[in-house]
Backbone as CSV, one residue per row, in Angstrom:
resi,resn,N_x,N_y,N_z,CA_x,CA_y,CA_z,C_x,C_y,C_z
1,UNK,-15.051,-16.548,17.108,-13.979,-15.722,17.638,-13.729,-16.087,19.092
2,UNK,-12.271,-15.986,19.506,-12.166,-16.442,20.486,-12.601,-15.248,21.531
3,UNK,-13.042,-16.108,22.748,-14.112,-15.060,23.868,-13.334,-14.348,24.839
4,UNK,-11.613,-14.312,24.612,-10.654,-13.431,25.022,-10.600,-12.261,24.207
5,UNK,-10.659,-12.115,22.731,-10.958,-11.420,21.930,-12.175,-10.452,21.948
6,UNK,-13.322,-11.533,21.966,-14.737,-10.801,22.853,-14.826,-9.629,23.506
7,UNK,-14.063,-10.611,24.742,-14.204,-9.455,25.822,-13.368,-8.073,25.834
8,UNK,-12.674,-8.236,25.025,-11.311,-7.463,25.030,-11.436,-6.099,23.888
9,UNK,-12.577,-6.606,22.963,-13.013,-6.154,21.802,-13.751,-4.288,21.979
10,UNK,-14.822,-4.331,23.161,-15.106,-2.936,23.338,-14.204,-2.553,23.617
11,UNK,-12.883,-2.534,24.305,-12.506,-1.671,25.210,-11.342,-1.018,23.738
12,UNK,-10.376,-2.283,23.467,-10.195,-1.980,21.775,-10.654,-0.757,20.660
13,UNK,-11.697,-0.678,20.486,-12.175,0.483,20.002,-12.350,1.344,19.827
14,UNK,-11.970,1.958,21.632,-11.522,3.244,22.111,-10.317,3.747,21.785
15,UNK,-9.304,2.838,22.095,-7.541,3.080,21.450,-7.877,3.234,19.520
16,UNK,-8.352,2.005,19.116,-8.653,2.681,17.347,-8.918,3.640,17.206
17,UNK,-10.312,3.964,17.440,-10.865,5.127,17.411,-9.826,6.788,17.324
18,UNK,-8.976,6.173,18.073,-8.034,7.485,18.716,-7.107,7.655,17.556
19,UNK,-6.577,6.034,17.245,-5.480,6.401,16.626,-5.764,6.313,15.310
20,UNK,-6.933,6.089,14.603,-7.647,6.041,13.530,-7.855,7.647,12.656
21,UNK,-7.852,8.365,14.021,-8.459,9.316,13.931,-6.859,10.587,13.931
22,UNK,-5.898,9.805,14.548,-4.531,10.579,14.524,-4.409,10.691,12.668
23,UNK,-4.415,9.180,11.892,-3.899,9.193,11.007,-5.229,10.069,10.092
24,UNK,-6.010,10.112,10.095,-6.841,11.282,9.671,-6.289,12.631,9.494
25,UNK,-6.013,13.002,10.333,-5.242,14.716,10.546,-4.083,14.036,10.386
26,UNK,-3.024,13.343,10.511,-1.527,13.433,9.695,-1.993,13.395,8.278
27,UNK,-2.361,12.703,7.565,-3.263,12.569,6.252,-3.339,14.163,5.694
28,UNK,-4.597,15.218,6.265,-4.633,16.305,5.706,-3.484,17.253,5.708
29,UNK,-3.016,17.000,7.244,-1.611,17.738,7.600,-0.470,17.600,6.138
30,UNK,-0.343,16.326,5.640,0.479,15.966,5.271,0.455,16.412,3.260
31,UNK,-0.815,16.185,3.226,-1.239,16.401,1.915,-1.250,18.507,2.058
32,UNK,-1.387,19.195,3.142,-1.352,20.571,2.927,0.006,20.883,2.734
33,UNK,0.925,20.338,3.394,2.837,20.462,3.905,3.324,20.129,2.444
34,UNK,2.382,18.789,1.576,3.006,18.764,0.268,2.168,19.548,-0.849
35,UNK,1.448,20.209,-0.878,1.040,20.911,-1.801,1.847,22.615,-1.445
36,UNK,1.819,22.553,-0.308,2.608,23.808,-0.070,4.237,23.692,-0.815
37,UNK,4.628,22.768,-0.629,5.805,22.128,-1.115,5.812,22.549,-1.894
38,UNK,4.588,21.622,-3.093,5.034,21.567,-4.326,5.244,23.489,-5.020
39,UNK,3.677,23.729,-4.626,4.104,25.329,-4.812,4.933,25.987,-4.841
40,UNK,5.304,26.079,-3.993,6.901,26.490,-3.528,8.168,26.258,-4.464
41,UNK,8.091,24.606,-4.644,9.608,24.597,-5.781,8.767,23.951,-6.927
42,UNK,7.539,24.123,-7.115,7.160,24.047,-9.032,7.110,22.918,-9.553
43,UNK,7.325,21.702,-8.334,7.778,20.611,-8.681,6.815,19.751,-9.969
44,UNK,5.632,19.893,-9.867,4.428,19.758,-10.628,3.536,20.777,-10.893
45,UNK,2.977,20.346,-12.383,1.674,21.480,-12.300,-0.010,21.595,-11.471
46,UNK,-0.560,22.239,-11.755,-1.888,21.318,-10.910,-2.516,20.465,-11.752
47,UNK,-2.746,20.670,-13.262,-2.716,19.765,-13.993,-2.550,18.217,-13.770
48,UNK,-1.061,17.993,-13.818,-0.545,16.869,-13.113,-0.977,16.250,-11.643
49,UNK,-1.068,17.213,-10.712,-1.540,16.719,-9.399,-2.616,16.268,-9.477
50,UNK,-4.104,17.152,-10.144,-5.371,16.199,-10.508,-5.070,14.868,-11.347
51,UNK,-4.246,14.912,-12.494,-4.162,13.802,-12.646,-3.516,12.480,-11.987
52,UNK,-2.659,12.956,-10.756,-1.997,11.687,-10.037,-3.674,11.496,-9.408
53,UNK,-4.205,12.405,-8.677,-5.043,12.558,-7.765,-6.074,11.243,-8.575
54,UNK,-6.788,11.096,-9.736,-7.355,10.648,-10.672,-6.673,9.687,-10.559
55,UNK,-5.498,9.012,-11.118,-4.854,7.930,-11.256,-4.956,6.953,-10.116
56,UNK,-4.876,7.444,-8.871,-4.305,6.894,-7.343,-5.711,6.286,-6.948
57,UNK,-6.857,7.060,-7.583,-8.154,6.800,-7.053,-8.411,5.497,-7.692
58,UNK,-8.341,5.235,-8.867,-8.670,4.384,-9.874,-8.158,3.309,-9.432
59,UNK,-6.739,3.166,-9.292,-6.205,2.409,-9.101,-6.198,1.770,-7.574
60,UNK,-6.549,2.170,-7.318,-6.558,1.933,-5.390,-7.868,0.763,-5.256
61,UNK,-8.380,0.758,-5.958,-9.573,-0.500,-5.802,-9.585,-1.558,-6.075
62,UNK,-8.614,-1.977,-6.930,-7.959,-3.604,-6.770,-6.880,-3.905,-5.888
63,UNK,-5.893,-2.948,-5.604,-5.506,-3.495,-4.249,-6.219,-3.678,-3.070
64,UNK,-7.395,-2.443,-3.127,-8.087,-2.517,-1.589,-8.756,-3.375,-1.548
65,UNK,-9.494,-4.219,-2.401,-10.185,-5.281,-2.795,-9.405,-6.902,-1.909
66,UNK,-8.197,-6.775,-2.468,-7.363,-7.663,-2.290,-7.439,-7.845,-1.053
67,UNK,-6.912,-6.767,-0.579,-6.593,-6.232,1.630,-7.676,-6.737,1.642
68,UNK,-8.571,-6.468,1.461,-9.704,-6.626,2.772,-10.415,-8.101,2.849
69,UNK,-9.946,-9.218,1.554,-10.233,-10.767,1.528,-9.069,-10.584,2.489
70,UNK,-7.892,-10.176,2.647,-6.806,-10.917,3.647,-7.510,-10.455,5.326
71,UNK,-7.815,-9.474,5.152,-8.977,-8.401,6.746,-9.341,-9.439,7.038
72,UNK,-10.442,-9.701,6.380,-11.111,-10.769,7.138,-10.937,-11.897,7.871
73,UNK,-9.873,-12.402,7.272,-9.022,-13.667,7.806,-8.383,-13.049,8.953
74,UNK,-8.211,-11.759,8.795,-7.339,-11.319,10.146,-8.158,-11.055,11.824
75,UNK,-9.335,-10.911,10.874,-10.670,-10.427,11.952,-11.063,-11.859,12.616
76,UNK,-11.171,-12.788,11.983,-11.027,-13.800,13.088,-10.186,-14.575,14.045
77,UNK,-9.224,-13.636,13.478,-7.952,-14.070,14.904,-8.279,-13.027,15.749
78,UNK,-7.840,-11.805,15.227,-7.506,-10.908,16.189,-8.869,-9.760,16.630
79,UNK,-10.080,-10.124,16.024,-11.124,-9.500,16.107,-10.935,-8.009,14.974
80,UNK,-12.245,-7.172,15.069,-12.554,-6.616,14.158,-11.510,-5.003,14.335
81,UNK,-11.563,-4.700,16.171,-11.028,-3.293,16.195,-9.833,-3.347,15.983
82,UNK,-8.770,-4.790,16.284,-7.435,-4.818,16.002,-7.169,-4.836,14.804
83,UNK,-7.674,-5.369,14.190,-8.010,-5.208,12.621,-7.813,-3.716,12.122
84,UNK,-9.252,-3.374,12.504,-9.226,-2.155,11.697,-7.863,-0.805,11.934
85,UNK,-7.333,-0.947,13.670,-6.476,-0.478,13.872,-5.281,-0.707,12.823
86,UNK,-4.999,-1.806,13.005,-3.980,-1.988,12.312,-3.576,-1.578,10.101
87,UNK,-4.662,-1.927,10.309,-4.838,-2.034,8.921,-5.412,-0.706,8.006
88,UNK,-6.228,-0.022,9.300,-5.798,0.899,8.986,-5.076,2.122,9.185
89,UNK,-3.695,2.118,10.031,-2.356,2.486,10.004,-1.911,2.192,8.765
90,UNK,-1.546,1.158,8.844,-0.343,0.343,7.767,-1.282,-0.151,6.680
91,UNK,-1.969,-0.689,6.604,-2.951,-1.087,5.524,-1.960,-2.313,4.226
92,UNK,-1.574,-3.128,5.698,-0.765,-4.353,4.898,-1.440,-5.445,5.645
93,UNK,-2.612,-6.091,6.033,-3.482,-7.297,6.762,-2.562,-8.422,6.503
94,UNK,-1.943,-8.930,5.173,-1.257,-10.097,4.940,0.021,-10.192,6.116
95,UNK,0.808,-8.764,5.752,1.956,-8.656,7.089,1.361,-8.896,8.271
96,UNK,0.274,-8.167,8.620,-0.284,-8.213,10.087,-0.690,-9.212,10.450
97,UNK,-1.490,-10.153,9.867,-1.163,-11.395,9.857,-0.324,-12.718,9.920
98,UNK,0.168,-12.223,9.226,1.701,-13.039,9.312,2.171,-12.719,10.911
99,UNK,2.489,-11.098,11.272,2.919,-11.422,12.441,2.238,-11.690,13.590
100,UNK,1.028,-11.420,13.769,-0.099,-11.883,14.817,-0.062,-13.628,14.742
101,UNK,0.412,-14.559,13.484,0.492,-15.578,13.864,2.228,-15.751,14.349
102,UNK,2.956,-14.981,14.358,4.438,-15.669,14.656,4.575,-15.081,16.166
103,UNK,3.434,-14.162,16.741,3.759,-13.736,17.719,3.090,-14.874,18.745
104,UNK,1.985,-15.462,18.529,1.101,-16.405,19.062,1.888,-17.569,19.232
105,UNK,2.906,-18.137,18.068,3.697,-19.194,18.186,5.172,-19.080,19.078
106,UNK,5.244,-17.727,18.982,6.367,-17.395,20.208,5.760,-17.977,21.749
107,UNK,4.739,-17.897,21.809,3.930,-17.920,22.930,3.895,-19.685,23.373
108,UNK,3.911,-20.119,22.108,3.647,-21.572,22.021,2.253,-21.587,22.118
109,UNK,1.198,-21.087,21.962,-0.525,-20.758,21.666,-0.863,-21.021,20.487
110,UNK,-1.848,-21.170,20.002,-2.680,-21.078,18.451,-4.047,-20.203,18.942
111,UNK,-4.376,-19.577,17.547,-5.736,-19.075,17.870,-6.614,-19.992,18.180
112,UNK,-7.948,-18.937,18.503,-8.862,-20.383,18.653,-8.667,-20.997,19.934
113,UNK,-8.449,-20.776,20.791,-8.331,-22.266,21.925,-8.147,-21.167,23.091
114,UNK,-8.384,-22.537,24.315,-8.242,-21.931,25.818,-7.264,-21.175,26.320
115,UNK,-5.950,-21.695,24.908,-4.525,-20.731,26.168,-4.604,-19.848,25.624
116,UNK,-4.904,-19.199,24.606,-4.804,-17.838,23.877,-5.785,-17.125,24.934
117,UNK,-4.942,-16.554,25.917,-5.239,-15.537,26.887,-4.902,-14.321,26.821
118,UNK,-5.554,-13.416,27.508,-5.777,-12.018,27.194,-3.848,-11.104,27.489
119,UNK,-3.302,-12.283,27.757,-1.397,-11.568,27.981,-1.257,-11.796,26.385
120,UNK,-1.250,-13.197,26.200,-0.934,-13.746,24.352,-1.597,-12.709,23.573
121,UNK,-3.002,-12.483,24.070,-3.785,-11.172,23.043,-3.048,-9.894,22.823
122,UNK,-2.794,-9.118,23.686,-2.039,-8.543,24.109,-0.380,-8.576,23.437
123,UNK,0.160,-10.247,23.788,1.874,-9.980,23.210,0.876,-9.589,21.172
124,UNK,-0.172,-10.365,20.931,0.185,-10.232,19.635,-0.437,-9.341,18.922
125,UNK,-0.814,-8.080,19.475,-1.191,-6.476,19.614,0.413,-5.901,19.472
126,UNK,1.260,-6.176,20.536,2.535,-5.360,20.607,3.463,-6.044,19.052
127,UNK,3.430,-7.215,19.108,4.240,-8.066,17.571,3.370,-7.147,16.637
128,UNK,2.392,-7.190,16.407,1.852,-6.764,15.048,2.618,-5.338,15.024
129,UNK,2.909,-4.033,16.099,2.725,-3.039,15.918,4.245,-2.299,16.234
130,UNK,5.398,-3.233,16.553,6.428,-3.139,16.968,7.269,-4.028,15.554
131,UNK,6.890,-4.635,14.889,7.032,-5.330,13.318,7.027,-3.783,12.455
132,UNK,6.098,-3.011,12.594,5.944,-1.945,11.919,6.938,-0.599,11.934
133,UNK,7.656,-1.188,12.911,8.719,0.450,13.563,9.565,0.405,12.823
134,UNK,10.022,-0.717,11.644,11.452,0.150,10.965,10.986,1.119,9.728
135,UNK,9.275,0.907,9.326,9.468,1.483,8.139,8.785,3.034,8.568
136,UNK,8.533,3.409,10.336,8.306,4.609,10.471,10.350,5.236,10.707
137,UNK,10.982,4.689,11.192,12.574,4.496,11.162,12.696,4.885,10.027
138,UNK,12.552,4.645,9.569,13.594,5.019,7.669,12.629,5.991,7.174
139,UNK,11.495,6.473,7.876,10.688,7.624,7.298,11.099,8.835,7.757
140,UNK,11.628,8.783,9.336,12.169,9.481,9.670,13.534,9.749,9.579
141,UNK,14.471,8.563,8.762,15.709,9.173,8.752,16.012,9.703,6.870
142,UNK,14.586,9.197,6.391,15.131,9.316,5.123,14.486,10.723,4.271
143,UNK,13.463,10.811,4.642,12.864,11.973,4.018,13.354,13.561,4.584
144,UNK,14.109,13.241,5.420,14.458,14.817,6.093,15.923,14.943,4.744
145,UNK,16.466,14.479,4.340,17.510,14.824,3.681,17.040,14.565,2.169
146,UNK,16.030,13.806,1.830,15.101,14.109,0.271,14.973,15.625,0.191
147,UNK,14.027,15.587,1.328,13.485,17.274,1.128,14.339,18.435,0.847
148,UNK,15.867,18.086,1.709,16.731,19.103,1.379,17.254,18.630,0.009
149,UNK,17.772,17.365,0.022,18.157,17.269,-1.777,17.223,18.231,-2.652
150,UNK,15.943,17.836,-2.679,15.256,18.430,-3.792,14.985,19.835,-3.927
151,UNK,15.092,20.596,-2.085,15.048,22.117,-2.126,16.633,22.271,-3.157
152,UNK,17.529,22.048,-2.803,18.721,22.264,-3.087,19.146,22.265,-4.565
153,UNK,18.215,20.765,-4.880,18.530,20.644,-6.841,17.728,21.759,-7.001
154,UNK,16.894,22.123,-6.695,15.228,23.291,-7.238,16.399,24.831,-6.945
155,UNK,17.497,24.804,-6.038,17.915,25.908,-5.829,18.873,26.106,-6.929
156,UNK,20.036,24.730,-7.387,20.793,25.482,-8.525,20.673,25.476,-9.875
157,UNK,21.125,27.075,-10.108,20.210,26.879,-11.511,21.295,26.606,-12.659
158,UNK,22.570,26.166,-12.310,24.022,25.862,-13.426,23.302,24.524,-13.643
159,UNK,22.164,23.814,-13.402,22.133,22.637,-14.239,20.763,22.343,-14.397
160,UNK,20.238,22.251,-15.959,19.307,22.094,-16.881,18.087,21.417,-16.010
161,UNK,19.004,20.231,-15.404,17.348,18.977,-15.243,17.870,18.766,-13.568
162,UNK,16.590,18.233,-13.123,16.837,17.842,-11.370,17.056,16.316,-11.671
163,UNK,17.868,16.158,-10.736,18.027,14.297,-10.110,17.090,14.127,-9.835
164,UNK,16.016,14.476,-9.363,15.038,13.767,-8.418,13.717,13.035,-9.223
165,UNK,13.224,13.451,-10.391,12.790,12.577,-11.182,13.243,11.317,-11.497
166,UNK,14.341,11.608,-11.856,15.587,9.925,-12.095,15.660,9.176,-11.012
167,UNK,15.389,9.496,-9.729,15.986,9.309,-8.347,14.143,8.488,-8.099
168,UNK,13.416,8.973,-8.448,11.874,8.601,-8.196,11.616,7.341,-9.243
169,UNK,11.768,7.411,-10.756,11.585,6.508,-11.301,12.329,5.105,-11.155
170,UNK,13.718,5.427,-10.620,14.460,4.209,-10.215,13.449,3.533,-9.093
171,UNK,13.141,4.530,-7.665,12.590,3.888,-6.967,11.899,3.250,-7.253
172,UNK,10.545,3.877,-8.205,9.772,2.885,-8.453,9.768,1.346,-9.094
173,UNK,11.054,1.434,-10.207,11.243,0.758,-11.000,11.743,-0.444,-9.463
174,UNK,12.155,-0.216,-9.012,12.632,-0.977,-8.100,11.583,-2.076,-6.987
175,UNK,10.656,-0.815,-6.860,9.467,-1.216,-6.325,8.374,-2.828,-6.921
176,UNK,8.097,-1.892,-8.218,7.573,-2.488,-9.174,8.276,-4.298,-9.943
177,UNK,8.966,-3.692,-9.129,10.613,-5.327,-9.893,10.362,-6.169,-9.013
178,UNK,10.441,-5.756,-7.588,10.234,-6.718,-6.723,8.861,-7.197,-6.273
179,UNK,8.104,-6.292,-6.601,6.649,-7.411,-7.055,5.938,-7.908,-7.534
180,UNK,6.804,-7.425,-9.330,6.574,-8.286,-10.454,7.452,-9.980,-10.182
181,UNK,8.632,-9.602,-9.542,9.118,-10.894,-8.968,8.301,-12.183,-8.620
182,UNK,7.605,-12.137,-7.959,6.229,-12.947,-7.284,5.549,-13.595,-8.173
183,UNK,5.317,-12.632,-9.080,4.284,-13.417,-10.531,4.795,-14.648,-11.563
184,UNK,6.412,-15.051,-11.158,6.725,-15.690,-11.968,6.641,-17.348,-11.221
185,UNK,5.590,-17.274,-10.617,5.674,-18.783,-10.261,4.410,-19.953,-10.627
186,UNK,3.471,-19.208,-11.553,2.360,-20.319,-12.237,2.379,-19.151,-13.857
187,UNK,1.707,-20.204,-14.224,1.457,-19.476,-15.578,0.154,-18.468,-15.601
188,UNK,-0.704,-18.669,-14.895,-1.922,-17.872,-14.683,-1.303,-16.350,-14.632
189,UNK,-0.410,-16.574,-13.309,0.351,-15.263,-12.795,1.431,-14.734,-14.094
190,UNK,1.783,-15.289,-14.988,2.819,-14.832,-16.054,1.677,-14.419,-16.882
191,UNK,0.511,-15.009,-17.500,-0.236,-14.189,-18.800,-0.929,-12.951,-18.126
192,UNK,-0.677,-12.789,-16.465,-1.572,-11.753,-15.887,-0.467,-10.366,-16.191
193,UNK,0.433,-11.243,-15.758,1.795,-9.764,-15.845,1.884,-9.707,-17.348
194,UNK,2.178,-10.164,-18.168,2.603,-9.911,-19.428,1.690,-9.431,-20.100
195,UNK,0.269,-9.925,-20.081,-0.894,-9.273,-20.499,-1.495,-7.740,-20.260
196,UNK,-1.054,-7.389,-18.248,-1.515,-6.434,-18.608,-0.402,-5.358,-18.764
197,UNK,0.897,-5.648,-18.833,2.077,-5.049,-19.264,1.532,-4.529,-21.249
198,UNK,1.109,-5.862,-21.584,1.264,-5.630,-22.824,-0.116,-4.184,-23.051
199,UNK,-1.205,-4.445,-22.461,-2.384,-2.914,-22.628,-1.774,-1.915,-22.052
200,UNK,-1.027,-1.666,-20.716,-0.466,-0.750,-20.513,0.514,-0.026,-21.143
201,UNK,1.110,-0.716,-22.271,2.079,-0.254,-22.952,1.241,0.250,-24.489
202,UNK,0.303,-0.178,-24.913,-0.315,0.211,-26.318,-1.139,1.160,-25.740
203,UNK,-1.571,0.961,-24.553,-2.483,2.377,-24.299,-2.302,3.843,-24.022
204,UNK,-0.370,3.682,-23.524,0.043,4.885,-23.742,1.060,5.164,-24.864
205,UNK,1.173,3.852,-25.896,0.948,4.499,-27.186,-0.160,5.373,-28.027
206,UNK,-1.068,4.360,-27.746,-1.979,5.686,-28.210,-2.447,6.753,-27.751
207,UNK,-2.450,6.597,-26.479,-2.513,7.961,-25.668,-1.406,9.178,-26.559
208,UNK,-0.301,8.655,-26.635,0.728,9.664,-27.661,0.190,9.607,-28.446
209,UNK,0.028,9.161,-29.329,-0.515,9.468,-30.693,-2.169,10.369,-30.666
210,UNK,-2.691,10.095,-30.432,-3.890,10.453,-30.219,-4.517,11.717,-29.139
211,UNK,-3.347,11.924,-28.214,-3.500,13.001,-27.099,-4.576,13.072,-26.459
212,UNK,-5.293,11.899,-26.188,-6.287,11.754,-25.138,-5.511,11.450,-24.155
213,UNK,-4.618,12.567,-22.832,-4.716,12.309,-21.974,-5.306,11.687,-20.771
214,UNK,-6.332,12.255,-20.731,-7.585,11.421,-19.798,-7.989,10.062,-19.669
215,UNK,-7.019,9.694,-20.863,-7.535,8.004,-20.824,-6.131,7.465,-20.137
216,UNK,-5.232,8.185,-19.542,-4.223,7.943,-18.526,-4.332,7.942,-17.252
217,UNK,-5.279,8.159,-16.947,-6.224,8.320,-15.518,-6.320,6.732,-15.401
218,UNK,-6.838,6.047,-16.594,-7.673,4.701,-16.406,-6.776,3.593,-16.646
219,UNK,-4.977,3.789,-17.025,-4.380,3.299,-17.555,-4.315,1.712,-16.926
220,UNK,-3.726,2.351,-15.470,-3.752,0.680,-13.923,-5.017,0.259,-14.204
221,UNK,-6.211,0.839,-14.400,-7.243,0.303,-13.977,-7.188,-0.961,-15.180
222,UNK,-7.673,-0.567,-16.456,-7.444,-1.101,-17.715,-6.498,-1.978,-17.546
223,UNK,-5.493,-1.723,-17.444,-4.999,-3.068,-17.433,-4.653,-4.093,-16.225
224,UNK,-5.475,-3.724,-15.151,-5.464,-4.813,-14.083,-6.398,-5.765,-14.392
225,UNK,-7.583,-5.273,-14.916,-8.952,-5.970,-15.399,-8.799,-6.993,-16.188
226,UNK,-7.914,-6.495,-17.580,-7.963,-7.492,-18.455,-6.256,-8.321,-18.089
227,UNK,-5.681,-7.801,-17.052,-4.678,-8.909,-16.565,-5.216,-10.077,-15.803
228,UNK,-6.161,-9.760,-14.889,-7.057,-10.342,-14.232,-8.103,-11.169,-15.027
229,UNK,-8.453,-11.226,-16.017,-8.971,-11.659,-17.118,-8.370,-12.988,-17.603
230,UNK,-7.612,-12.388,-18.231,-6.330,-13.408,-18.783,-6.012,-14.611,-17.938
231,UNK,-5.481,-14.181,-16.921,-5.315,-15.283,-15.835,-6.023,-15.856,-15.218
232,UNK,-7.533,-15.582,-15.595,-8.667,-16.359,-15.043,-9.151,-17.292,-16.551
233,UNK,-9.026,-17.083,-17.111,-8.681,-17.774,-18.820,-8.004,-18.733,-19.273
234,UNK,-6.548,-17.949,-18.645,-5.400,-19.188,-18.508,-6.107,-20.390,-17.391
235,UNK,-6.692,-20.299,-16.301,-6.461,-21.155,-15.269,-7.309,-21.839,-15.601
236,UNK,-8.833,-21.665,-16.712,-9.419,-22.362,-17.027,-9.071,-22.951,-18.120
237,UNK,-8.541,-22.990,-18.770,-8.048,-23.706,-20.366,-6.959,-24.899,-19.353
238,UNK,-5.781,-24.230,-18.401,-5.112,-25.527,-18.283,-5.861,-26.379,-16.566
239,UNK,-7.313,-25.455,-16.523,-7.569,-26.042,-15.137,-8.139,-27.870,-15.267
């Protein structure tokens, strides 16, 4: 690690620490403001909430898995507290990465070496964390008028069903499109998507048929494994 980083590294820790600790209490803040919510307009049962609660857990360990092979790579540029700051705010290391190196090349610097000085350290502290301001921007311009949409559908009662389910599954579908997008560029990555598309889809067939809910908890998990499978299968048959 470079010994600008070093030195720069205790003092670092103190600012994490702080703001590590902000997103802690927005976190509970945020999870009390939406359960109060939901209460309020019925939006879910608790039923359902343990089960997202269940689902989110399960599933959260192959992405976090992922992040933290990219962490590491990030920890030797930018050391461990910028790291953890960052990553854990935003908890995207590949982005933060990406821009900690485009901010260094603005500089005309590379890691690693004599000119990467404690200003360059510094510009690529502010790039990583000023990269991040449009998607607190659109948090703040977009969720203040959700909330009233959905008080508002929850208020009239001349119509049967709310938009906002339809309005959520598009998002996702949207979500989900553009990073199934990505997978179509080796075949490893196509028997991973199609494979675990294909368990995710028989497993909540039988989940219907059979009414073992609970095995919907494990649905992502199940089929990341044996997508992950597949494509380690594929890469050996055509490796």
């Amino acid at each position: 690690m470079n010994e600008t980083i070093s030195g720069m590294n205790g003092t670092l820790w103190i600012f994490t620490a702080l703001i590590i600790g902000m997103v802690i209490v927005q976190s509970f803040l945020f999870l009390r403001m939406a359960l109060r919510f939901n209460k309020k307009n019925q939006l879910l049962s608790n039923e359902e909430i343990k089960s997202a609660a269940r689902t989110g857990t399960v599933s959260v360990i192959g992405p976090a898995i992922s992040a933290m092979v990219v962490a590491l790579s990030l920890i030797t540029l930018v050391g461990p507290a910028v790291t953890y700051m960052r990553c854990g705010v935003i908890g995207a290391p590949a982005w933060e990465l990406f821009m900690a190196q485009i901010s260094a090349g603005a500089a005309g610097v590379e890691f690693n070496t004599a000119a990467f000085t404690p200003a360059v350290f510094v510009l690529c502290i502010f790039g990583m964390a000023f990269a991040s301001a449009p998607y607190f921007i659109n948090t703040i311009i977009t969720l203040k008028p959700l909330d009233m949409a959905v008080a508002k559908s929850q208020s009239n009662t001349s119509r049967k069903e709310s938009f906002i389910p339809t309005l959520g599954n598009a998002a996702m579908m949207g979500i989900l499109g553009y990073s199934v997008f990505d997978y179509f560029k080796s075949i490893p990555q196509i028997a991973a998507l199609f494979s675990a598309g294909l368990i995710s889809y028989l497993t909540l067939k039988y989940i219907a048929k059979s009414g073992k809910k609970w095995l919907g908890d494990w649905n992502m998990a199940i089929s990341m494994v044996i997508g992950m499978a597949c494509a380690q299968i594929v890469t050996t048959i055509i490796g």
